[in-house]
Backbone bond lengths (Angstrom), bond angles and torsions (degrees), N, CA, C in turn:
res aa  C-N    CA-C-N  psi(-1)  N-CA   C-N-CA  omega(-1)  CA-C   N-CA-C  phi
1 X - - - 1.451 - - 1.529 109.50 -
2 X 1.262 111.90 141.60 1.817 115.26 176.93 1.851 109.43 -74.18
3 X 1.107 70.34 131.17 1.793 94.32 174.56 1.437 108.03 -65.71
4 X 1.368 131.29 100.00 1.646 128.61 -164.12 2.012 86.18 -84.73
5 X 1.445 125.62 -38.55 1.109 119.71 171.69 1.717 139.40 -28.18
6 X 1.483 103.46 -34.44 0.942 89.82 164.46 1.550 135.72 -102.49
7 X 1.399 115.38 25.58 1.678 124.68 -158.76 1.523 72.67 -125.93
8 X 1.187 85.75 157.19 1.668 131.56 168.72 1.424 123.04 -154.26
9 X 1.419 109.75 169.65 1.128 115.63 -168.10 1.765 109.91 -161.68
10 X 1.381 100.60 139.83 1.715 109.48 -137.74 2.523 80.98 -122.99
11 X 1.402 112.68 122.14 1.456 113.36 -170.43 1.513 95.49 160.69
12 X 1.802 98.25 174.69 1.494 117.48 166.34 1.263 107.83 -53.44
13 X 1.354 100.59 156.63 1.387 102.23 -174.94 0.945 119.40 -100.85
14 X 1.536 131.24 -19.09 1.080 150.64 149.13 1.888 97.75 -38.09
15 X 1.234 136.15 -78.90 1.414 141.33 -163.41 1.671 94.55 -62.79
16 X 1.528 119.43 -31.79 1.754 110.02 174.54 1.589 115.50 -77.34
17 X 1.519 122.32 3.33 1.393 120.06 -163.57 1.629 109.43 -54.52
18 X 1.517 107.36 -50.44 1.546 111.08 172.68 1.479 121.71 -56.39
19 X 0.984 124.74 -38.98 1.742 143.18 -166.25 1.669 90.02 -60.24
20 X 1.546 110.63 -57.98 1.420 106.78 -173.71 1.283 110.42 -79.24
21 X 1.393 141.34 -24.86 1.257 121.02 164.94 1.295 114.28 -58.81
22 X 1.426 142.14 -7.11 1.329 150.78 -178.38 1.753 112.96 -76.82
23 X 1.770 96.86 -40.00 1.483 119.81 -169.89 1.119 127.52 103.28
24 X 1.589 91.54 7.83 1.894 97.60 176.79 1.857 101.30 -76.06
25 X 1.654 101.22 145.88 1.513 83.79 171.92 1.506 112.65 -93.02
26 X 1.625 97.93 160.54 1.706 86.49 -168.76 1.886 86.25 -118.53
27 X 1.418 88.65 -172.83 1.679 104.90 -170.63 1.669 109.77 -153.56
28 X 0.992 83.14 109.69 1.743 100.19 -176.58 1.563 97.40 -92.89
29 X 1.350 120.44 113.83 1.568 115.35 172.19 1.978 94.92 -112.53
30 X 1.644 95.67 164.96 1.212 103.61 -164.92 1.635 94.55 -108.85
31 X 1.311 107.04 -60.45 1.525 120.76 -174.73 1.581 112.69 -103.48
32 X 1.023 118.90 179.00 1.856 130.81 162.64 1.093 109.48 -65.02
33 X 1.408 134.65 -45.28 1.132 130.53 -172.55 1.372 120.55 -50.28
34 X 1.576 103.71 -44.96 1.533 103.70 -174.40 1.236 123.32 -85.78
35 X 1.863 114.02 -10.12 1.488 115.87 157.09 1.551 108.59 -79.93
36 X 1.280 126.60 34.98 1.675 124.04 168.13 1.917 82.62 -108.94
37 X 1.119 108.59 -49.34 1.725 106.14 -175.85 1.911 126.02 -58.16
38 X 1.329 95.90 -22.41 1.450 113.33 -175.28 1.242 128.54 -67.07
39 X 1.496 111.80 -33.86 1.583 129.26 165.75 1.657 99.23 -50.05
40 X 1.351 109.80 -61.16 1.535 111.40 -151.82 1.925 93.15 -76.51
41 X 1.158 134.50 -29.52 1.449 133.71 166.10 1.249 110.53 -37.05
42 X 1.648 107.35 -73.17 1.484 127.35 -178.33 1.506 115.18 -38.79
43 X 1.360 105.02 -41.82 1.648 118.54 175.51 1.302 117.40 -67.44
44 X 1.348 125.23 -40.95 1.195 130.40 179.73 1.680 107.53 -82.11
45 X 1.328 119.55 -33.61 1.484 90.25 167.96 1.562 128.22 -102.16
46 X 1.452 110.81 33.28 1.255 133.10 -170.39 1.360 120.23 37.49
47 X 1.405 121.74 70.35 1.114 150.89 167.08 1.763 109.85 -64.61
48 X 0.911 117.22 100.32 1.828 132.16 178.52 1.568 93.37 -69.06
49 X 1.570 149.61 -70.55 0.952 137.80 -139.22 1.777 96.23 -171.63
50 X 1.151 96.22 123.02 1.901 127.13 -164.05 1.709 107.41 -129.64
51 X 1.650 104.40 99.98 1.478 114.81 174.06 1.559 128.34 -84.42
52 X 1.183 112.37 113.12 1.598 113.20 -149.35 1.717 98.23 -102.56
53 X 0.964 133.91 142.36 1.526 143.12 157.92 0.932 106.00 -46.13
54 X 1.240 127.82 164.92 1.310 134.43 -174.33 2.094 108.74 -86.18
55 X 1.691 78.91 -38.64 1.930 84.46 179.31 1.489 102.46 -56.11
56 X 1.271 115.98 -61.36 1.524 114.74 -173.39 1.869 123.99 -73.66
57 X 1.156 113.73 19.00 1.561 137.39 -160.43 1.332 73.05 -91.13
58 X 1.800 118.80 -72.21 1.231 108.80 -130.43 1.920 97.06 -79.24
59 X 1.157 118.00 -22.74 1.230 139.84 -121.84 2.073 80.25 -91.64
60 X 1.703 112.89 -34.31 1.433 142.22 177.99 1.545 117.17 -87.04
61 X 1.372 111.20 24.15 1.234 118.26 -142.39 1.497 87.87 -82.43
62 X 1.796 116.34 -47.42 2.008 110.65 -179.20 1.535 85.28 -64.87
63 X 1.346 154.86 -91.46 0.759 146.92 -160.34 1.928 122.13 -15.34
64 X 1.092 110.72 -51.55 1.502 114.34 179.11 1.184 96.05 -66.92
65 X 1.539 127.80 -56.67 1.920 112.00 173.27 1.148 119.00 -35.97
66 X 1.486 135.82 -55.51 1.289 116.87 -150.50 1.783 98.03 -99.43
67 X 1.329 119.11 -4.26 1.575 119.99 168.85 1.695 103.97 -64.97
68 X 1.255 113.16 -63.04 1.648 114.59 179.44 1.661 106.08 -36.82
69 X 1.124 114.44 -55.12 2.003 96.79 178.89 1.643 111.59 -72.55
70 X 1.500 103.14 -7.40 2.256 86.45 162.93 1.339 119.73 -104.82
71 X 1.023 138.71 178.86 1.539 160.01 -140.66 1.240 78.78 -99.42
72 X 1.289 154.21 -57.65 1.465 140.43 -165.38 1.535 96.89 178.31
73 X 1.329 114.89 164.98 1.979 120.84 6.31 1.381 102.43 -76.20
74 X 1.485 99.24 151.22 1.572 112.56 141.66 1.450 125.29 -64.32
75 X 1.478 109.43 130.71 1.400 74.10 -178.77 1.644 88.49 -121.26
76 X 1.176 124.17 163.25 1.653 146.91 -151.50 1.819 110.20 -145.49
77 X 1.488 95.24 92.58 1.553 109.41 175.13 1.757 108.80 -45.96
78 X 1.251 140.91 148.70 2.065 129.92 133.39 1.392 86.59 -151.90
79 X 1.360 85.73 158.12 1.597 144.74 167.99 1.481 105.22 -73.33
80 X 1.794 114.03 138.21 1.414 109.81 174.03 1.752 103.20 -113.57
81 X 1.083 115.82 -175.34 1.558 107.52 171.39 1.451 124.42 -66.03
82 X 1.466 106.80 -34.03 1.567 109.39 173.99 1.105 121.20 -61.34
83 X 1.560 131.55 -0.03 1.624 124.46 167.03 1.770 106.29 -98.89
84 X 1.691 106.88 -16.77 1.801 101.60 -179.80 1.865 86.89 -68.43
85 X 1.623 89.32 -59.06 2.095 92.56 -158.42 1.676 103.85 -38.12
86 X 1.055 114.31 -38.57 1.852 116.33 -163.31 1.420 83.96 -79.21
87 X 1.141 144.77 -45.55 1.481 136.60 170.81 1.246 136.03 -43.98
88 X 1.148 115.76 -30.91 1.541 153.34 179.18 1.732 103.81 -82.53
89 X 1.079 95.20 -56.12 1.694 109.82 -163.40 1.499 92.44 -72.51
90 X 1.380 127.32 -40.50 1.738 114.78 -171.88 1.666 111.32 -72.77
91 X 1.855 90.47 -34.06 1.910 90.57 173.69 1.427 117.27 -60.66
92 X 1.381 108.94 -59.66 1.344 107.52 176.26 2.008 130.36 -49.20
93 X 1.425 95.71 -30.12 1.299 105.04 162.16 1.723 121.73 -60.41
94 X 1.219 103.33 -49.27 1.438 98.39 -179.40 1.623 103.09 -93.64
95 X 0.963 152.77 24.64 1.418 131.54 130.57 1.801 98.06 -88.45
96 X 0.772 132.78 -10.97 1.686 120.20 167.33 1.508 100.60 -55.07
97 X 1.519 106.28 -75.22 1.550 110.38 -171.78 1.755 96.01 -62.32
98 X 1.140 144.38 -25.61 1.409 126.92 -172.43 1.861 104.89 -60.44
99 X 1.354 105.46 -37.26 1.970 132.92 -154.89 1.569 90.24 -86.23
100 X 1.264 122.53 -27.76 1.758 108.73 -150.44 1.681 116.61 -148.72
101 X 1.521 87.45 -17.32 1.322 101.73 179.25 1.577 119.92 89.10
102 X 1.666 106.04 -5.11 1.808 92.46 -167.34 1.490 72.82 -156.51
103 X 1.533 115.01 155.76 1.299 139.47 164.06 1.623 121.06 -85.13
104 X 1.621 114.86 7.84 1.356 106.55 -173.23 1.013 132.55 -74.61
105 X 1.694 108.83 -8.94 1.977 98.14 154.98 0.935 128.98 -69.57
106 X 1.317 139.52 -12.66 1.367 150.27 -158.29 1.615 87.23 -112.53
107 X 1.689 88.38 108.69 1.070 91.54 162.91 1.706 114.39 -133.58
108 X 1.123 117.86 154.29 2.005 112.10 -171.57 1.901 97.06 -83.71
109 X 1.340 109.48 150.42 1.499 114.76 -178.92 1.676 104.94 -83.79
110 X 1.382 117.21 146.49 1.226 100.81 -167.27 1.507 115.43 106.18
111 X 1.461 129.89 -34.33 1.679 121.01 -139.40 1.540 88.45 -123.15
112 X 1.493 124.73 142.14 1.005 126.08 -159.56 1.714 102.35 -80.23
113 X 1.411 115.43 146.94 1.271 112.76 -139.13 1.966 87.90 -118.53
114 X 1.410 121.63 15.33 1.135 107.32 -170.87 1.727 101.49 -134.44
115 X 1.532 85.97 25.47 1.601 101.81 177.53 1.679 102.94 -91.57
């Protein structure tokens, strides 16, 4: 059986809720600063392979350099659905305004509708 112990995974925590019911540990960072601290965490609790968001990928970017010349972690960029849907949602927006001239059918669920 795979050892979920040694993977982690670095995002919202909200999008890590499943990961930790699994037992992977996850890592909610707030600022940059504390993804400069995270490499040396990961190291100390011997972390084999650490899946990073894409927001915080780039954000770890000296960090991913100087990980590639050690033995680990790996660390492993993904994408969640909320960057396809917002992707989707801007295309579809602009062929609205391309078709009609105005985006006012499109409206997001949730957003006050008398704005």
């Amino acid at each position: 059986m795979f050892d979920f112990g040694r993977v982690a995974a670095v995002g919202d925590e909200d999008l890590l809720f499943g990961l930790r019911a699994l037992g992977i540990k996850v890592f909610s960072l707030r600022d940059p600063a504390e993804a400069g601290q995270l490499l040396a965490i990961l190291e100390r609790q011997k972390i084999a392979l650490c899946l990073v968001h894409q927001d915080w990928l780039e954000v770890m970017s000296e960090e991913k350099k100087t990980a590639i010349q050690k033995p680990g972690p790996v660390l492993v960029g993904f994408a969640d659905y909320r960057t396809v849907a917002e992707a989707i949602e801007r295309l579809v927006r602009e062929m609205a305004v391309k078709a009609t001239g105005s985006d006012v059918l499109l409206k997001r669920k949730g957003k006050d509708e008398s704005a």
